[in-house]
C-alpha positions as CSV (number, residue, x, y, z in Angstrom):
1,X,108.9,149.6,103.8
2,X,112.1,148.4,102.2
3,X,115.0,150.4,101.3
4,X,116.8,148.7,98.6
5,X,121.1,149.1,98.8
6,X,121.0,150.8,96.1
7,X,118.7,153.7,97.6
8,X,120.5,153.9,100.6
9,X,123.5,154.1,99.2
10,X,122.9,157.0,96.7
11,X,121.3,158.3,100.3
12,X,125.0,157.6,101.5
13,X,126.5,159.4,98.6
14,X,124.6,162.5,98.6
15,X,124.4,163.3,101.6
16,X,127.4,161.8,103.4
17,X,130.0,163.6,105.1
18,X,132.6,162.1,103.0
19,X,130.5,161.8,99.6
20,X,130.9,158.2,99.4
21,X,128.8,154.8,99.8
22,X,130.8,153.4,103.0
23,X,129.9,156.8,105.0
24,X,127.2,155.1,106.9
25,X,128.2,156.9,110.4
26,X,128.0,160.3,109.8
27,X,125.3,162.2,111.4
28,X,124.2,163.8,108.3
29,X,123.7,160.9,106.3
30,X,121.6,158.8,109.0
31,X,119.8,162.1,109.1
32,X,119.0,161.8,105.3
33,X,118.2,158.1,105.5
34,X,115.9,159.1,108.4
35,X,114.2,161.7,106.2
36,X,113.3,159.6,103.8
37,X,111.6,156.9,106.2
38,X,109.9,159.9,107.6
39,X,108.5,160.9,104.1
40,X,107.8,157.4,103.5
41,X,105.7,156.4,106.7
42,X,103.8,159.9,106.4
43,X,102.7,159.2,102.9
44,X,101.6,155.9,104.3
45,X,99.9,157.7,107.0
46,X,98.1,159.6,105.0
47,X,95.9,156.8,103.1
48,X,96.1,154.4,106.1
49,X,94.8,156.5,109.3
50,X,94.6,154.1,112.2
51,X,97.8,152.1,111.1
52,X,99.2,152.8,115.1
53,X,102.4,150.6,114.5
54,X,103.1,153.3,111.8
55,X,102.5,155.9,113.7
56,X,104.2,154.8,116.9
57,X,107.3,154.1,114.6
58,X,107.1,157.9,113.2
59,X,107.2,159.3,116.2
60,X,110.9,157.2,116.9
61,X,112.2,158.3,114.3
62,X,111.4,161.4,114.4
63,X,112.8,161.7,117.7
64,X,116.1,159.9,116.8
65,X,116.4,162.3,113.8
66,X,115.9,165.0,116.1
67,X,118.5,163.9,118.6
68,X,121.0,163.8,116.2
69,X,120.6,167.6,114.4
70,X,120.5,168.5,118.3
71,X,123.9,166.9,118.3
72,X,124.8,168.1,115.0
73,X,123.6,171.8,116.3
74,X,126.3,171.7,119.5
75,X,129.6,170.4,117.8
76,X,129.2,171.8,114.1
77,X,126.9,175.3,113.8
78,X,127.9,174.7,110.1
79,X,127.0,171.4,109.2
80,X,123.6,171.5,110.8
81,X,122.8,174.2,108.8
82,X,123.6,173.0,105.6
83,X,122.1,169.6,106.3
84,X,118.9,171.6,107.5
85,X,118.9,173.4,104.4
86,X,119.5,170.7,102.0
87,X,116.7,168.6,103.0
88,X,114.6,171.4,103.6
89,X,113.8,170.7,107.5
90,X,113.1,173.5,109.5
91,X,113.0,173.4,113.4
């Protein structure tokens, strides 16, 4: 999969801490980007069963998205849950 600029950055924008193309860092937007590659790869899996490399990278990022709401969770209470509710992930 390729993510084009231009689809990571309106990525950036929306969900960004500081609603703009240069917030790469924040936690909340790497979650987003993360979300979609984890949308991505699924709908992949889903036609393409025994694609392993696929599925061994789902399970990264899935983890690394994980790591950081578990971060988001113990320094901002608030900010995890409105990231958790605007891409509708539940724990």
């Amino acid at each position: 999969m390729h993510l084009t600029t231009e689809t990571k950055q309106g990525i950036f924008e929306k969900y960004g801490k500081a609603k703009s193309k240069a917030d790469t860092g924040s936690a909340e937007s790497q979650i987003a980007l993360f979300t979609h590659r984890i949308n991505h790869i699924s709908d992949h899996l889903k036609t393409n069963k025994k694609d392993f490399s696929a599925e061994l990278s789902l399970v990264k990022l899935v983890g690394k998205r994980r790591a950081l709401l578990d971060y988001l969770m113990k320094t901002d209470i608030f900010r995890y849950r409105a990231i958790i509710k605007e891409l509708d992930i539940r724990k």
